[in-house]
C-alpha positions as CSV (number, residue, x, y, z in Angstrom):
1,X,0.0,0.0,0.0
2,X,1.4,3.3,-0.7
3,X,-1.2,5.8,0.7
4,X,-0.8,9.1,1.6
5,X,2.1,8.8,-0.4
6,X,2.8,11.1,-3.4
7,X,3.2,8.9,-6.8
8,X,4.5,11.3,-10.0
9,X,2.9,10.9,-13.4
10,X,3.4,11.0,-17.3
11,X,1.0,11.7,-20.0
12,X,1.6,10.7,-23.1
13,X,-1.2,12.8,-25.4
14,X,-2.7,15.4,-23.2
15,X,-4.6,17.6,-25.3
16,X,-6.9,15.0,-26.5
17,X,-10.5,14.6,-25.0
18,X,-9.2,11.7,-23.2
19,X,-5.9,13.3,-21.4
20,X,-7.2,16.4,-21.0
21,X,-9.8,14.7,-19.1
22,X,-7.2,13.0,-16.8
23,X,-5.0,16.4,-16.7
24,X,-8.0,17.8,-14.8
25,X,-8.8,14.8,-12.5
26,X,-5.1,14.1,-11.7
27,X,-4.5,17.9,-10.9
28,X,-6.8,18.1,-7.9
29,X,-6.0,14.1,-7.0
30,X,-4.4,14.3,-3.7
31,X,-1.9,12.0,-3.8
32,X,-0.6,12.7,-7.6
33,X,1.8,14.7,-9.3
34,X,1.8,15.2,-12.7
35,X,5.5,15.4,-14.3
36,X,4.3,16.3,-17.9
37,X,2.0,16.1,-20.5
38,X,2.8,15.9,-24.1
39,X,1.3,17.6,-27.1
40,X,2.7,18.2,-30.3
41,X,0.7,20.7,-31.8
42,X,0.8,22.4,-27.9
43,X,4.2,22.3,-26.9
44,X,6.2,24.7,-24.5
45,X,2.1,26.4,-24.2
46,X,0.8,26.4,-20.5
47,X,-2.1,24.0,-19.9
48,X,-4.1,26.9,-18.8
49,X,-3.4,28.8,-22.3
50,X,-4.5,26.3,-24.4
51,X,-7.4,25.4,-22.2
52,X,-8.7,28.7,-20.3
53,X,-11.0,27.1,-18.0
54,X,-8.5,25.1,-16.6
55,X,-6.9,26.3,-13.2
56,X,-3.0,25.3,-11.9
57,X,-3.0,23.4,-9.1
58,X,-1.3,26.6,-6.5
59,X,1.8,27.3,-8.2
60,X,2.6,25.0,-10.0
61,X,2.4,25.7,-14.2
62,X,1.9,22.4,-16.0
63,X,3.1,23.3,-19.7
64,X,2.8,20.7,-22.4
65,X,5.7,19.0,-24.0
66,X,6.5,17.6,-27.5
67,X,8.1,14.6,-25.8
68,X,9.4,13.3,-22.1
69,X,13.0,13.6,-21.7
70,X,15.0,10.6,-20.2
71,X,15.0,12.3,-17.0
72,X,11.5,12.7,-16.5
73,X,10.7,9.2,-17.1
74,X,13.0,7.6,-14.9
75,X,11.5,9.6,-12.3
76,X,8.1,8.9,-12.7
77,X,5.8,5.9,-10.9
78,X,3.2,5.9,-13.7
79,X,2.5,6.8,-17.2
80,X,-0.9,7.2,-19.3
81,X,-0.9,6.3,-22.9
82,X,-3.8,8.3,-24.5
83,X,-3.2,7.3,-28.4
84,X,-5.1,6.4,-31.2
85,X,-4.8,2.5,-32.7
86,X,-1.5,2.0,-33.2
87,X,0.5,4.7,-31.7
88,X,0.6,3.1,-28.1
89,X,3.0,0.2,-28.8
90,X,5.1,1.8,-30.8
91,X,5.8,4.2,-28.2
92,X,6.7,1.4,-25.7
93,X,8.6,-0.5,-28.4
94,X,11.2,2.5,-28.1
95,X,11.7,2.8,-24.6
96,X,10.2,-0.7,-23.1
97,X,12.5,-2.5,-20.6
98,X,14.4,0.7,-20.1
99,X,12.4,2.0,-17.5
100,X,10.3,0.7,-14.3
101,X,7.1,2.8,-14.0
102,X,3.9,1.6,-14.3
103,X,1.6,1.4,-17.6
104,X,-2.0,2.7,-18.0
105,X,-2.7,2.4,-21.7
106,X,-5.7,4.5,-22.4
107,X,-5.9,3.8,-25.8
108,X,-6.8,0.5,-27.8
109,X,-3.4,-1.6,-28.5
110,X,-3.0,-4.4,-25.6
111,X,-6.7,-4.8,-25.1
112,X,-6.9,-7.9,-27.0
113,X,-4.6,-11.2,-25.7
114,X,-4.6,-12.9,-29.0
115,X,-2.7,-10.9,-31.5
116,X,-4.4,-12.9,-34.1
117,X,-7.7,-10.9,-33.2
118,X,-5.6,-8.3,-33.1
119,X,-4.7,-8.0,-36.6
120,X,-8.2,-9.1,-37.4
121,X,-9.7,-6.3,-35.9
122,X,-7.3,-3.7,-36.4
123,X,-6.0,-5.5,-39.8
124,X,-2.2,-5.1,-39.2
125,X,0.3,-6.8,-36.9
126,X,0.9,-6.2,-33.7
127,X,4.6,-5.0,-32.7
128,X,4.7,-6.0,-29.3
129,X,3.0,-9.7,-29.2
130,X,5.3,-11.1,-26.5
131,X,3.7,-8.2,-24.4
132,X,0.1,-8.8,-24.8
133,X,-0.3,-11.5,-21.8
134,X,1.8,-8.7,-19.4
135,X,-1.5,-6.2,-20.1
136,X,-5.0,-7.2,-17.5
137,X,-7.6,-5.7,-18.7
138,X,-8.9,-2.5,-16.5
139,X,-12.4,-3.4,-16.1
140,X,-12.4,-2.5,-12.1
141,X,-15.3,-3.9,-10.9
142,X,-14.4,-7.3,-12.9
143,X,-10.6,-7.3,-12.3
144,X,-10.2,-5.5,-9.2
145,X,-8.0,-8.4,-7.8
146,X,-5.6,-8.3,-11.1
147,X,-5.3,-5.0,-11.0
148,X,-4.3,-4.7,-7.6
149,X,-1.2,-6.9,-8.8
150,X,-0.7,-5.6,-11.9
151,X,2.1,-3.7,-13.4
152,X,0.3,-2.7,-16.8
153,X,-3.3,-2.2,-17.5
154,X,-5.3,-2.0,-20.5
155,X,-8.1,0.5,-20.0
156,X,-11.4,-0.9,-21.9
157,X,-13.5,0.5,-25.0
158,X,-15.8,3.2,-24.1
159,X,-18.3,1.2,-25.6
160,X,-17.6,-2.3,-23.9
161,X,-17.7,-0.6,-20.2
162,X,-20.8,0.2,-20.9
163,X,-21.4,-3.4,-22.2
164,X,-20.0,-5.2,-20.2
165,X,-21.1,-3.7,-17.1
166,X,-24.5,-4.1,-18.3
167,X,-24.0,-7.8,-18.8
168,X,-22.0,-8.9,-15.9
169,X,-24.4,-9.9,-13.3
170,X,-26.1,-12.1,-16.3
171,X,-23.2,-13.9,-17.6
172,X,-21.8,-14.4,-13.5
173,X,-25.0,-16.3,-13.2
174,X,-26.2,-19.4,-13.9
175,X,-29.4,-17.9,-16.3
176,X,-29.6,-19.2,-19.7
177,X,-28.8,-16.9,-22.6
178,X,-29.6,-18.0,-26.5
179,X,-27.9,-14.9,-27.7
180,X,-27.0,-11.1,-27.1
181,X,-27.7,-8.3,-29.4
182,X,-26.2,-4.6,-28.5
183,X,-27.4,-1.7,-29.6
184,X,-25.1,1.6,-28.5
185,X,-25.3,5.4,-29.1
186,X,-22.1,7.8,-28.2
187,X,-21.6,11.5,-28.5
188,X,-18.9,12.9,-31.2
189,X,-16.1,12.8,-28.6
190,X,-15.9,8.9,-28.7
191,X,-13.8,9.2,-32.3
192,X,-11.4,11.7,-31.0
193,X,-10.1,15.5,-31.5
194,X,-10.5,14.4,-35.6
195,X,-11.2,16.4,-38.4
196,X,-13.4,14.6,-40.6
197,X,-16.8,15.9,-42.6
198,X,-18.3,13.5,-40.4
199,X,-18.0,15.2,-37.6
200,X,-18.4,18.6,-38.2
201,X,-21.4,20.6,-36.8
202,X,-23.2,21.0,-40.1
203,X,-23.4,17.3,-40.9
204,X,-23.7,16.3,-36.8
205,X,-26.5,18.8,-36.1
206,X,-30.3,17.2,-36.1
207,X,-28.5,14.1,-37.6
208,X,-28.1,10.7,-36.0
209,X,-26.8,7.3,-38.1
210,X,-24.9,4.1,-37.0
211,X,-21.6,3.1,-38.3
212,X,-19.2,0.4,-38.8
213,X,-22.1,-1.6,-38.9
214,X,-20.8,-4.6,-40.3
215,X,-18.2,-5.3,-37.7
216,X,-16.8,-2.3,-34.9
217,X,-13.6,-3.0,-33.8
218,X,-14.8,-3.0,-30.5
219,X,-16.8,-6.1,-30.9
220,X,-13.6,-8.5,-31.0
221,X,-12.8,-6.9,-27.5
222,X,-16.7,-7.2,-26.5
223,X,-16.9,-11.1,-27.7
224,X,-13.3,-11.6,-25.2
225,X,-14.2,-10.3,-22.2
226,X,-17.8,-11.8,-22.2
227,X,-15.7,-15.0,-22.5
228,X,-13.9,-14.4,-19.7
229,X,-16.8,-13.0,-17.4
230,X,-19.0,-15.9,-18.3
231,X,-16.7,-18.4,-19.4
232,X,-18.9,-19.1,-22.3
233,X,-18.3,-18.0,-26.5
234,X,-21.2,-15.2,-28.2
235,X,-20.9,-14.0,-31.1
236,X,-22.6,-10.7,-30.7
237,X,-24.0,-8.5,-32.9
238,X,-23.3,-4.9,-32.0
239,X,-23.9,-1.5,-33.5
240,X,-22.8,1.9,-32.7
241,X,-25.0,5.2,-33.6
242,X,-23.6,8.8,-33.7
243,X,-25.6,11.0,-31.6
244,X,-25.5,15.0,-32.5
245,X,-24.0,15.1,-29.2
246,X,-20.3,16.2,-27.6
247,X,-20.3,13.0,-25.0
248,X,-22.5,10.1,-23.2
249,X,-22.7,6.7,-24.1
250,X,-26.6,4.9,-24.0
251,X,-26.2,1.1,-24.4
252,X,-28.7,-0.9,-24.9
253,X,-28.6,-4.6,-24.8
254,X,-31.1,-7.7,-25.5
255,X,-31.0,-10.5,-24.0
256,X,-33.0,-14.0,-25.4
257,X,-34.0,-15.6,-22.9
258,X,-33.4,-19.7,-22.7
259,X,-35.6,-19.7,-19.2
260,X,-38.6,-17.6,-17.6
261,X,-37.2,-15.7,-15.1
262,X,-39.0,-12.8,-12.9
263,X,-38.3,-9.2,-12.1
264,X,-37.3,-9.9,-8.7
265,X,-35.0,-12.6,-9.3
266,X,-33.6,-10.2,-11.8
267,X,-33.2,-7.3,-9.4
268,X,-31.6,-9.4,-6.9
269,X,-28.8,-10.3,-9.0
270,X,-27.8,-6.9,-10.2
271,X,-28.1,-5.6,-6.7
272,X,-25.9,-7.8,-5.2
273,X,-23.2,-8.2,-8.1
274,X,-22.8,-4.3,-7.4
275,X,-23.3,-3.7,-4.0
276,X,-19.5,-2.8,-3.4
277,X,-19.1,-1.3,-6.6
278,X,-19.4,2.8,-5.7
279,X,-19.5,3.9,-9.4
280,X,-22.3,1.8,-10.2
281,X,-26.0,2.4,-9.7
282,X,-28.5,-0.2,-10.3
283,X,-31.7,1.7,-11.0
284,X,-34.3,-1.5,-11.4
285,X,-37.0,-0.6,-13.9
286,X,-36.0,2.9,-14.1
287,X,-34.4,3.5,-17.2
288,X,-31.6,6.2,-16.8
289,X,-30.6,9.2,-18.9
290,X,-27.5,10.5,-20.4
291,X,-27.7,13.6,-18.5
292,X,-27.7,11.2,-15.3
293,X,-24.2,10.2,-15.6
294,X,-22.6,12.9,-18.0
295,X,-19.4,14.8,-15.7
296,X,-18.9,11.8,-13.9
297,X,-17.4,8.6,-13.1
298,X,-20.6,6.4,-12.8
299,X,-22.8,4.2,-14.7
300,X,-25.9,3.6,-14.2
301,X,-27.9,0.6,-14.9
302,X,-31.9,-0.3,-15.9
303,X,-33.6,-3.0,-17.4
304,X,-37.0,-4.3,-18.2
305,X,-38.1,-7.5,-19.0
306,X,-40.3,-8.2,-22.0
307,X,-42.1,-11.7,-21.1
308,X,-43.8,-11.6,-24.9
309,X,-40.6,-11.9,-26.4
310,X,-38.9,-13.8,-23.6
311,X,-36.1,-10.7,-23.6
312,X,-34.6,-9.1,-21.5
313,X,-33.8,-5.2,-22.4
314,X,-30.5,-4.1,-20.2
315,X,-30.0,-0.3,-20.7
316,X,-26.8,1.0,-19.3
317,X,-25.5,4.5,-19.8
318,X,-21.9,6.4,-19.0
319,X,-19.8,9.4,-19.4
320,X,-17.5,8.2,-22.4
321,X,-14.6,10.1,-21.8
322,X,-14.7,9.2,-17.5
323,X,-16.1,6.0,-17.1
324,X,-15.3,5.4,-20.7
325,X,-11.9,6.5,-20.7
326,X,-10.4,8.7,-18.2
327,X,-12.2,8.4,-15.0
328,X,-11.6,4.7,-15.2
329,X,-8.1,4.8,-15.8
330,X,-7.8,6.3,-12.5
331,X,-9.9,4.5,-11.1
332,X,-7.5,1.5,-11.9
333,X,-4.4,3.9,-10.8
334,X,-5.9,3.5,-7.4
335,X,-6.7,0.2,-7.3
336,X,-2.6,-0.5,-8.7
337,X,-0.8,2.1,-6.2
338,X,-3.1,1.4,-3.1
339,X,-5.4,4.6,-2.8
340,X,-8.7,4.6,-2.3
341,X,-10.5,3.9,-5.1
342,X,-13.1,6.8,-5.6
343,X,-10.1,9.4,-5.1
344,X,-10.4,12.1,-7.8
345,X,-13.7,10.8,-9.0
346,X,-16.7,11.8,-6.3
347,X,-17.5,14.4,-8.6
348,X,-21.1,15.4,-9.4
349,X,-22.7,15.7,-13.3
350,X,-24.0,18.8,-14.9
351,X,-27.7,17.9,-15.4
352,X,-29.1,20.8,-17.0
């Protein structure tokens, strides 16, 4: 255990959604230090300069860098990888073995184990193979005990949090399922600071569509980790929908039903899966809303079940650049360095 005890931190891609987004958490985290950010298109520019609404923690100036100096990481305890597909592992192929600080890797290169998947998902080879086993995958309130242990974490999808977290308590339990269709929508933040027709206001605004409908590459990573919650193989099918919106995430998921089952008994089993879980709610047959969980850490959980069809509906929402993205990857620094898990993160939403 380390608390009370001041751990210093690297970010690799700060001015993103994602780091910027952990620049703010970490900066009024009591126990952290942050040693440097990097941005190329920002570098030697204060934090506050490029960002105006964010505040210095006292006197200390965090200015971003192009890249970390030798220096700077063999002093740090921990660094955040927050990099597009790709870019990750060829970071740590330069310096890996070289130094002894801990790995968060925000971004999407070690969540898969088999680097067959890998390349089918991604469609190129993975670099680092031999390090894909050394990677648990950050899913707290699946992995908690692995993470505690673990030197290098792979922070999940936005999109399989919310997934996952949805289906846990079903595939932990002994209930039948004939198979499992997801249906997600996520605001524009979820691709990225990208500049792509796409995503500009005039084609977002009053629009809404889904994408990469014949196979995200999230769905490899989905298909895994049901696997190993469940112990079981789905093949899933899963599609993602823009909304006309900056961030949120509103999952839904159905469930076919291989026995009856009754509201209670379904109730039951959520509650007590997360009754020690602080940044998840189960709300029962409330359905929640994206503008419950936006600004913060949590995710909230609904369902219904539809005895007609013999489904049942799991809706699951989350902030996808906290819960998603940032907000979990500390949650998991925690966990690994010995803090208390909900430090930085009891933060309430903007719900207006």
């Amino acid at each position: 255990m380390i608390m009370n005890k001041n751990i210093k931190v690297g970010i690799i891609g700060g001015s993103g959604f994602t780091g910027m987004e952990l620049v703010k958490i970490l900066s009024r985290h009591k126990y952290v230090e942050i040693s440097f950010a990097t941005s190329r298109i920002y570098k030697n520019l204060l934090v506050s300069e490029v960002f105006p609404s964010y505040q210095d923690n006292g006197d200390m100036k965090l200015a971003f860098t192009c890249q970390p100096e030798k220096g700077n990481l063999e002093k740090i305890d921990l660094i955040f990888l927050c990099l597009p597909p790709l870019k990750s592992m060829e970071f740590l192929k330069c310096i890996y073995g070289n130094y002894k600080f801990k790995i968060i890797d925000v971004g999407s290169d070690f969540r898969l184990k088999s680097s067959d998947d890998y390349k089918y998902w991604y469609g190129t080879e993975h670099i680092l193979k031999e390090k894909l086993s050394d990677f648990v995958y950050g899913l707290t309130e699946i992995n908690k005990d692995k993470i505690k242990k673990s030197k290098y974490i792979a922070n999940p999808g936005c999109y399989p949090v919310s997934i996952l977290l949805g289906l846990a308590p079903v595939l932990k339990s002994n209930i039948k399922i004939k198979d499992i269709n997801i249906d997600s929508k996520s605001g524009v933040s979820g691709a990225g600071r990208k500049l792509k027709d796409e995503y500009l206001f005039g084609s977002l605004n009053n629009n809404f569509y889904a994408y990469s409908a014949e196979g995200h590459r999230h769905t490899g990573e989905i298909e895994q980790e049901i696997e190993n919650i469940g112990g079981k193989k789905y093949r899933v099918s899963f599609t993602p929908h823009l909304l006309p919106m900056t961030r949120g995430i509103f999952t839904s998921i159905y469930c076919k039903l291989g026995e009856e089952k009754t509201e209670e008994q379904i109730c039951s089993l959520f509650e007590n899966f997360y009754k020690c879980s602080p940044f998840v709610k189960f709300m029962g047959k409330r359905i929640p809303q994206l503008k419950d969980v936006v600004g913060t850490n949590m995710c909230l959980i609904g369902f219904c079940l539809d005895v007609r069809t013999d489904t049942l509906k799991i809706f699951s929402v989350i902030d996808n650049l906290l819960k998603g993205a940032a907000g979990q990857a500390v949650q998991n620094m925690n966990i690994m360095m010995g803090f208390d898990e909900k430090e930085g993160l009891q933060f309430n939403g903007i719900f207006s």
